[in-house]
Phi, psi and omega in degrees: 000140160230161199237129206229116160299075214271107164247125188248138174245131167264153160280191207232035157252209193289143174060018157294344195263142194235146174245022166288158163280119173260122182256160187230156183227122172229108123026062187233194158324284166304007190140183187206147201263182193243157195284120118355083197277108174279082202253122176202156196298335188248169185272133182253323155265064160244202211291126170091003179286155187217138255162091197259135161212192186250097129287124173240140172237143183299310175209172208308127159245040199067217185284139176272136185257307194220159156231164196240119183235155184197166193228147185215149210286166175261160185275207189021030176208123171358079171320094196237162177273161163238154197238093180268124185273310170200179166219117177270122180232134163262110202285178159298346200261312189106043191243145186248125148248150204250111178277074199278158172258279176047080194177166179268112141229149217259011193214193181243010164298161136301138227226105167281103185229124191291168173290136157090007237213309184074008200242111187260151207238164172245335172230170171197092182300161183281334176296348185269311190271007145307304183264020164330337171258000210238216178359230206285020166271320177284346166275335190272319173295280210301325187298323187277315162277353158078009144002251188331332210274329168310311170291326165330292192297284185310085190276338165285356158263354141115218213258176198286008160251018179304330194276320173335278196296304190319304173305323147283056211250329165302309167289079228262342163251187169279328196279344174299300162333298188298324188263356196278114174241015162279326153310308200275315163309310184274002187266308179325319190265347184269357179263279146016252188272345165276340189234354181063070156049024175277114160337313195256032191282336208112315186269160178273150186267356180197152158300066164292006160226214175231321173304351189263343169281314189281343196259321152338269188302011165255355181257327183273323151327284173318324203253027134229047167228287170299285167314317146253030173263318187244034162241345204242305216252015141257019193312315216307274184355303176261330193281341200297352164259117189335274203314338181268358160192094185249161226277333195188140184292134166227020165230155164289145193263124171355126204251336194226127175327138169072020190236351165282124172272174179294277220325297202275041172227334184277330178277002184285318194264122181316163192285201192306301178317266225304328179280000184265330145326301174312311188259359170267314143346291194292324165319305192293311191303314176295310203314105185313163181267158195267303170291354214285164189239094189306151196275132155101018151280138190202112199271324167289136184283046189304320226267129142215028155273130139008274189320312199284303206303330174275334154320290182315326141332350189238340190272321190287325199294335171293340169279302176292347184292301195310322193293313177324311213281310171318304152003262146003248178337309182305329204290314196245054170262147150281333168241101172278164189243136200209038169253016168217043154255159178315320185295357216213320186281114169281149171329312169234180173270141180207134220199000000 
């Protein structure tokens, strides 16, 4: 018999904590271990716990691809979600693995998560769970660290896959793209239900190639980091004065030049009410988040490869040059534009 050490992190926000019974399953080369009740005397899951327990297995079950976790309700006691932050497991050999989550779950389904990865799956083929590190962990990787968005900014650094393509250094053809279909599964479903299938979205209904993988995912980067810091955080700033845009007329506006007066401008422009509605919106939309997480920061611990984690070392560092330099510039602008320095851009949009 041997024994895999299991440590589970609930997160630390409101209302993570659950008194259901939670079970695990682990996943390995050799075999998979039998599901489990991580059952202890004391409440083990609530919010900020860290929770050690024991699976024994009759013999090693290699290298670990996943584990399966789930939840069940106890009777006479609340049915609450639980919000699981990771599962660190250590085999007998000593070798440790990291199970990031980071999600709510809220049923008694059963809930798949590769090593090193976050990414819960509903089927997992053996062929897939071969390449666990490779293919389409490295599109989640480029997506989540924001690669791309540096060269984006830094237009003296050429075009916008420098940060990309390195990270997807596994996909070396187009049949490698092609052949990915857990990849190929997720542009399928953001073409689907993110676009209701419309032809005339833009988006692809499949990869084929690999340079049509690198510019997708560099677009999806961009245009909710970067693209919305300089479309979003500056409305208050410029709209919060009625006059350069105001939400609404209540005269039709001057057909011919020089013929408007203050009288026929002050009746033109909406009233009190409606402009104090107005600039209390905008006020809300620019208004930094309480929670927000500045781009190439990442408090969850999706990473735990050497490569992605040294990329993202590098995108920061690249971030603070950029952030300087912008700085730099602004001093001798008279209206400086201070919505794509870094110190400012959230990983995403949050609103």
């Amino acid at each position: 018999m041997v024994d895999y050490e299991v440590i589970v992190l609930t997160g630390s926000l409101g209302f993570a904590t659950t008194f259901d019974n939670i079970y695990i399953k682990l996943v390995g080369l050799n075999g998979s271990s039998k599901r489990k009740c991580l059952w202890s005397s004391m409440p083990s899951f609530y919010s900020g716990a860290v929770s050690r327990f024991t699976v024994t297995c009759p013999v090693s079950l290699g290298e670990l691809l996943l584990i399966e976790v789930d939840k069940e309700h106890r009777l006479l006691l609340p049915d609450m979600s639980w919000y699981a932050a990771k599962v660190e497991v250590t085999s007998p050999e000593g070798d440790t693995y990291h199970f990031p989550i980071y999600q709510w779950i809220t049923n008694s389904d059963v809930h798949r998560f590769k090593e090193g990865e976050g990414n819960c799956c509903k089927t997992v083929s053996s062929q897939s769970l071969s390449r666990k590190k490779q293919s389409s962990s490295q599109v989640q990787s480029a997506g989540r660290a924001g690669e791309a968005t540096a060269s984006l900014l830094l237009g003296k650094r050429g075009n916008c896959t420098l940060f990309v393509e390195p990270v997807l250094t596994h996909y070396e053809i187009d049949a490698d793209v092609q052949e990915d279909h857990e990849l190929q599964n997720w542009i399928k479903e953001i073409f689907e239900h993110g676009f209701l299938s419309n032809n005339n979205s833009g988006i692809p209904q499949k990869f084929t190639t690999k340079n049509e993988m690198v510019k997708f995912v560099t677009m999806v980067i961009f245009t909710c980091s970067a693209q919305h810091s300089a479309v979003n955080s500056g409305q208050y700033d410029f709209g919060g004065w009625m006059p350069n845009s105001p939400t609404s007329l209540q005269l039709p506006p001057p057909t011919t030049k020089e013929t408007a007066t203050e009288k026929t401008m002050l009746n033109t422009f909406p009233s009190v009410n409606t402009t104090v509605h107005a600039m209390a919106t905008l006020w809300l939309l620019s208004k930094e988040s309480s929670d927000r997480v500045l781009l190439g920061h990442f408090p969850e611990e999706h990473f735990t490869d050497k490569f992605p984690r040294k990329k993202i070392m590098e995108f920061q560092e690249e971030l603070q040059r950029l952030s300087a330099e912008i700085k730099t510039r602004n001093k001798d602008l008279d209206l400086p534009y201070t919505y794509l320095d870094p110190k400012v851009i959230e990983n995403s949009v949050s609103i």
